[in-house]
DONUTI-808268 format. One line per field, with one value per residue (C-alpha): x, y, z; residue in three letters; chain. Coordinates in steps of 0.1 Angstrom, whole numbers, plus 5000, padded with zeros to 4 digits. Layout:
// DONUTI-808268
xx: (X, ...) $
yy: (Y, ...) $
zz: (Z, ...) $
residuo: (Ala, ...) $
cadena: (A, ...) $
// end
This chain:
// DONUTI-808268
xx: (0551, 0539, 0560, 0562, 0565, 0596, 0611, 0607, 0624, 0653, 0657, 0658, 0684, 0706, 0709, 0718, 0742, 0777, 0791, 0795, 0759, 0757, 0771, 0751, 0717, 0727, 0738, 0706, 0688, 0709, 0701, 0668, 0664, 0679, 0652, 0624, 0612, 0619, 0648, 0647, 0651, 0664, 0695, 0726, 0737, 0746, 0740, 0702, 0704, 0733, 0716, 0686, 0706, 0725, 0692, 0674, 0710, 0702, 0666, 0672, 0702, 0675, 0651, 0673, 0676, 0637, 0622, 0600, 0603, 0578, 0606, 0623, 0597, 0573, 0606, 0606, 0572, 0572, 0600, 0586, 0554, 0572, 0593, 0557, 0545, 0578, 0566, 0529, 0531, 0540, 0508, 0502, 0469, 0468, 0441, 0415, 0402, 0423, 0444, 0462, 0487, 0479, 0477, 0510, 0540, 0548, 0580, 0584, 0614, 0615, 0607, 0584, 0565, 0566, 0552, 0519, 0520, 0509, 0481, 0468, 0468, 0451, 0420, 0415, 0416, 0396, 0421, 0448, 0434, 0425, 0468, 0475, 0449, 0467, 0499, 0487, 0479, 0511, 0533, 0549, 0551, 0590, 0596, 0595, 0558, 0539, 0533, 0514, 0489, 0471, 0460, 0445, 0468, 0450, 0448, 0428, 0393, 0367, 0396, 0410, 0438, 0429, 0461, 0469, 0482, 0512, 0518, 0548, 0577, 0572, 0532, 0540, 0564, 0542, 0531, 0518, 0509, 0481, 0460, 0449, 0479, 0484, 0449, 0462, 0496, 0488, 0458, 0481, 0460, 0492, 0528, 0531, 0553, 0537, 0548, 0560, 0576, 0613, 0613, 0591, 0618, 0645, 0628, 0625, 0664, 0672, 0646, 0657, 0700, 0689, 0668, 0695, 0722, 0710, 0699, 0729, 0750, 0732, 0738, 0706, 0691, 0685, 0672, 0633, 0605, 0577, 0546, 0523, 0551, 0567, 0539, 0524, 0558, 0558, 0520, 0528, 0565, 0562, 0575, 0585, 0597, 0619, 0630, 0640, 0657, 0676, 0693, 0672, 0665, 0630, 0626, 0649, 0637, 0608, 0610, 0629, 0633, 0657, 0676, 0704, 0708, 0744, 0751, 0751, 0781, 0765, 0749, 0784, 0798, 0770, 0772, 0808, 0804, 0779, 0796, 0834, 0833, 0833) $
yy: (7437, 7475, 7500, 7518, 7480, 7473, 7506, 7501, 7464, 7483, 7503, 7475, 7457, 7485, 7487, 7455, 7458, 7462, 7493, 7483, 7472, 7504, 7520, 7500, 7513, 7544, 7543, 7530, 7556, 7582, 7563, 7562, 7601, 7608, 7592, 7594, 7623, 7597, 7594, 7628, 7607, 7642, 7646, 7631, 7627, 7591, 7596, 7588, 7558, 7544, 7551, 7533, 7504, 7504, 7506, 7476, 7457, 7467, 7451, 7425, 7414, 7417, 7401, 7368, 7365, 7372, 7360, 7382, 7403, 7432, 7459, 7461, 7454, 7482, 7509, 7500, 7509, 7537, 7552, 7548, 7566, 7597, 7596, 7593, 7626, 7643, 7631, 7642, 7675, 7655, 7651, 7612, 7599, 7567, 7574, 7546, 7522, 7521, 7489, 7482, 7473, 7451, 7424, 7423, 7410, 7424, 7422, 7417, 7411, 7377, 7399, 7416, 7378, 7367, 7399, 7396, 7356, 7363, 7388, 7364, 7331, 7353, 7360, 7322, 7294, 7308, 7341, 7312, 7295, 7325, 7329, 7297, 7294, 7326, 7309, 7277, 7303, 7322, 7299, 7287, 7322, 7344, 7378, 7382, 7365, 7375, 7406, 7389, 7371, 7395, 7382, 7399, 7400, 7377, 7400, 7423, 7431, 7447, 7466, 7480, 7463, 7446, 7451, 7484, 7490, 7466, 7465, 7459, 7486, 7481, 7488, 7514, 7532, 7523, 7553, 7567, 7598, 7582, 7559, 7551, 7537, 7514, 7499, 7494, 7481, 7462, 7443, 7432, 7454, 7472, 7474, 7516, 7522, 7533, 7574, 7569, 7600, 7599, 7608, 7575, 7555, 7567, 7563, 7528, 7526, 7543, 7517, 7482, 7494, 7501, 7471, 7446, 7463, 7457, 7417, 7412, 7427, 7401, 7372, 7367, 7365, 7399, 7390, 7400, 7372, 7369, 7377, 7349, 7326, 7338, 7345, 7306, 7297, 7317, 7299, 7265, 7266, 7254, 7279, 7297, 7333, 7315, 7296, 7322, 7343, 7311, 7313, 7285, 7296, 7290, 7307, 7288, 7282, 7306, 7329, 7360, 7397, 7395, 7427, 7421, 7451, 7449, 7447, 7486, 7496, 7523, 7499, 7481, 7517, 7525, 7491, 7494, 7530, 7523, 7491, 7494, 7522, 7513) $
zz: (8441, 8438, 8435, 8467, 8481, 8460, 8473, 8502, 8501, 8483, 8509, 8537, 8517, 8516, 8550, 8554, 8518, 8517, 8507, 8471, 8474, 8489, 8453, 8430, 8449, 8447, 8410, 8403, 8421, 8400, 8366, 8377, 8381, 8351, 8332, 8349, 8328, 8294, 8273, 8248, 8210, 8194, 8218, 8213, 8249, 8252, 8289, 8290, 8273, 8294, 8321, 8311, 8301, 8337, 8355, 8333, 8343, 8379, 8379, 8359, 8381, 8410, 8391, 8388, 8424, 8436, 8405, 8395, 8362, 8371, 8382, 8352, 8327, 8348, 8344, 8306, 8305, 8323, 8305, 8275, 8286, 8297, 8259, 8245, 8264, 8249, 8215, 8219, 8198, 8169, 8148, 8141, 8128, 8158, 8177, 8199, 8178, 8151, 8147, 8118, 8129, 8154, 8122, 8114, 8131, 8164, 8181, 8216, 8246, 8264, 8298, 8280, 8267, 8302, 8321, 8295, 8302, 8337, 8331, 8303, 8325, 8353, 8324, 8323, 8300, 8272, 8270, 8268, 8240, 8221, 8217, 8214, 8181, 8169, 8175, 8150, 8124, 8123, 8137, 8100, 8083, 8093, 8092, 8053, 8047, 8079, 8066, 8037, 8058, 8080, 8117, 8145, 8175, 8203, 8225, 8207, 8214, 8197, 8176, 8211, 8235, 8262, 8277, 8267, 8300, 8293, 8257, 8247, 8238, 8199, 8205, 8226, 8197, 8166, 8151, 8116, 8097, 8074, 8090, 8056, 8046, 8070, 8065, 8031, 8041, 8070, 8057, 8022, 8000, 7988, 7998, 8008, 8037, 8066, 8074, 8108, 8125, 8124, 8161, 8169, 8149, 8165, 8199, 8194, 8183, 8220, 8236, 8218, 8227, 8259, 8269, 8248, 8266, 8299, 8288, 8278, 8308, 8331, 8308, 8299, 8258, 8244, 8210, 8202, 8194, 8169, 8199, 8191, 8193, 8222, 8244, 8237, 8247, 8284, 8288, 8281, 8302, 8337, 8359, 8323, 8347, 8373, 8343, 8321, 8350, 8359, 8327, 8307, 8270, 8273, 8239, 8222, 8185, 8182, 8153, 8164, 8148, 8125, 8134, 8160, 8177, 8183, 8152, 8145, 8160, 8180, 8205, 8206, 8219, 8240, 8258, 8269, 8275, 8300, 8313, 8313, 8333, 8379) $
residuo: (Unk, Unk, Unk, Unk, Unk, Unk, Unk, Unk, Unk, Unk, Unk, Unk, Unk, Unk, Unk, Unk, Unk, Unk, Unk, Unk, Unk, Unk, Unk, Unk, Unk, Unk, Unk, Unk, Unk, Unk, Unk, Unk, Unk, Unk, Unk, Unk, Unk, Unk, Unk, Unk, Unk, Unk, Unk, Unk, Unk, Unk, Unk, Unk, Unk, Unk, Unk, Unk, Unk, Unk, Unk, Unk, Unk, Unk, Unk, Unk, Unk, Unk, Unk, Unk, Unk, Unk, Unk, Unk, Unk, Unk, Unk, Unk, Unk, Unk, Unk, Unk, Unk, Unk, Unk, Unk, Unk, Unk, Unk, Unk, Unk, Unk, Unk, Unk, Unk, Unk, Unk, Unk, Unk, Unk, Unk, Unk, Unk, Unk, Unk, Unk, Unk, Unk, Unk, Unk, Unk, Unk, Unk, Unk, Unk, Unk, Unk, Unk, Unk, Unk, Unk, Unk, Unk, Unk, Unk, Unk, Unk, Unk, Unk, Unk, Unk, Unk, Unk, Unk, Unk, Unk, Unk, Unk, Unk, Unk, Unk, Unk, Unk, Unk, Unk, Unk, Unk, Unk, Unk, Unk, Unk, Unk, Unk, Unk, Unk, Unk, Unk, Unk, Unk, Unk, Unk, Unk, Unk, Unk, Unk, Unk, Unk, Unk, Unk, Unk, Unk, Unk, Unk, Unk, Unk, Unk, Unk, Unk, Unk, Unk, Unk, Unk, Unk, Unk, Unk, Unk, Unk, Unk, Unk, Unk, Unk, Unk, Unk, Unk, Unk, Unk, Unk, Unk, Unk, Unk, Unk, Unk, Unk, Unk, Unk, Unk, Unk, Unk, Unk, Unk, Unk, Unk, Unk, Unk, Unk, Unk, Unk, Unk, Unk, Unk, Unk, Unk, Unk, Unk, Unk, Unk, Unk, Unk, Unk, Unk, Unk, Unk, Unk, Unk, Unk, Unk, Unk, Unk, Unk, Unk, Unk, Unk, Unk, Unk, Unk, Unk, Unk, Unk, Unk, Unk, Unk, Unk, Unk, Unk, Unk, Unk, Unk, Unk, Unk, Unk, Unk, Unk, Unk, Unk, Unk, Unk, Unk, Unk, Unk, Unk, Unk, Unk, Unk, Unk, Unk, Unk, Unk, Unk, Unk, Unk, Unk, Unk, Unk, Unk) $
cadena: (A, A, A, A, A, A, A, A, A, A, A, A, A, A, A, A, A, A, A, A, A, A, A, A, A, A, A, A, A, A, A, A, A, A, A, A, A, A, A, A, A, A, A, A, A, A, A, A, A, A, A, A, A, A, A, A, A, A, A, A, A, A, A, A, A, A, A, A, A, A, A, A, A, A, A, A, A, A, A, A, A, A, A, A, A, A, A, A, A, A, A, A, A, A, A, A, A, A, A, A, A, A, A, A, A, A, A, A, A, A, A, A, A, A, A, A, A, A, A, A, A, A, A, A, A, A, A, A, A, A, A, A, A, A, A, A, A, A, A, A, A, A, A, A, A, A, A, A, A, A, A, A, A, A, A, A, A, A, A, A, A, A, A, A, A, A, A, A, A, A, A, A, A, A, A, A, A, A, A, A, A, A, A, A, A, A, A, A, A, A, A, A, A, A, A, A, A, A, A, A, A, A, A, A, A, A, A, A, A, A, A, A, A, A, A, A, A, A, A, A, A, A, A, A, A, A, A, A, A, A, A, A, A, A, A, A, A, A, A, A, A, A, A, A, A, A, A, A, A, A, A, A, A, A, A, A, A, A, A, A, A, A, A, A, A, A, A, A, A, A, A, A, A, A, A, A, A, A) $
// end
């Protein structure tokens, strides 16, 4: 559903809500506002992120009872973007074409895996296969060794992304100074560590708390997945979406980022900060 389309079914269910539906639309509304211009990764106003978290609680809530994981993955997105135009005075070397990076491991969000399912399926059976033969290459290698065995994301194409327009968050934030390096890092020639901008780093902190905190609200798995893995999983799932929303692991036993989020205690206070409170 589009956006204007989903706004304007928002709006029709609110007048049919009750007034504590009535709140939460116009909570959402208010979180929505507030960072519709990107979360700032050099403030220290917790407020931003907890209202990003309380708005991807919001959708995904929705999402579990239409089915459909567009709204809050398409708000992520967004989001994102506007941090990225915040960020675009800081010089970084990433520029079209260049894709280092897009041979290494790559992190991505269960809604995340199953928004990108969709557009893949829709590109046919050979777009299909394509990930599921990258899938067979990396499938036995963790965290730890993927890094030593370079292999071109799937979805790449001609050294650019073919879905650029709905990369995932951790595409989204990658970002160096030296483009050199990370030809040498990311293709195993040495071991440097790639320059990225502290303000990219931290953005992507803000971004994982704030999409974690919101899985996690609405009961659903917040952990992060190897991409290969976890997009081969959302292809070959019947009904994998309606599955996932439903409360099924689907992603049970795929290779996922080691880093738990919550276990920094600043996402633990940032969680109940933005959901102990009416």
């Amino acid at each position: 559903m589009g956006e204007a389309k989903w706004r304007k079914a928002e709006i029709e269910e609110l007048k049919r809500g009750s007034p504590e539906q009535e709140a939460q639309w116009r909570r959402l509304q208010n979180d929505k506002r507030r960072i519709a211009s990107g979360i700032d990764p050099e403030s220290s106003d917790p407020e931003p992120v907890v209202s990003m978290a309380r708005a991807l609680s919001a959708l995904f809530n929705e999402a579990k009872r239409t089915g459909n994981i567009d709204p809050p993955v398409t708000l992520l997105h967004t989001t994102v973007n506007a941090t990225l135009l915040r960020l675009s005075d800081i010089p970084v070397a990433c520029k079209k074409g260049c894709s280092h990076c897009c041979h290494t491991w790559v992190s991505v969000s269960a809604p995340e895996a199953l928004y990108i399912a969709k557009i893949v399926e829709q590109r046919g059976n050979a777009a299909v296969e394509k990930v599921r033969s990258a899938h067979q290459d990396t499938k036995d290698l963790d965290f730890d060794t993927r890094d030593e065995h370079p292999h071109p994301c799937p979805l790449l194409e001609e050294e650019l992304c073919s879905i650029y327009d709905a990369r995932p968050k951790a595409c989204r934030l990658a970002a160096s100074a030296d483009a050199e390096i990370c030809a040498r890092t990311y293709h195993n020639i040495t071991n440097e560590d790639v320059p990225t901008p502290a303000m990219y780093l931290s953005a992507r902190s803000i971004y994982d708390i704030a999409m974690a905190a919101g899985l996690r609200h609405e009961s659903l798995p917040y952990h992060a997945y190897e991409f290969n893995a976890a997009l081969t999983r959302a292809l070959d799932t019947d009904n994998a979406e309606q599955r996932w929303l439903a409360g099924e692991d689907i992603f049970a036993g795929i290779n996922p980022d080691p880093a738990d989020v919550f276990a920094h205690p600043q996402a633990q206070r940032l969680y109940e900060y933005a959901f102990s409170r009416p």
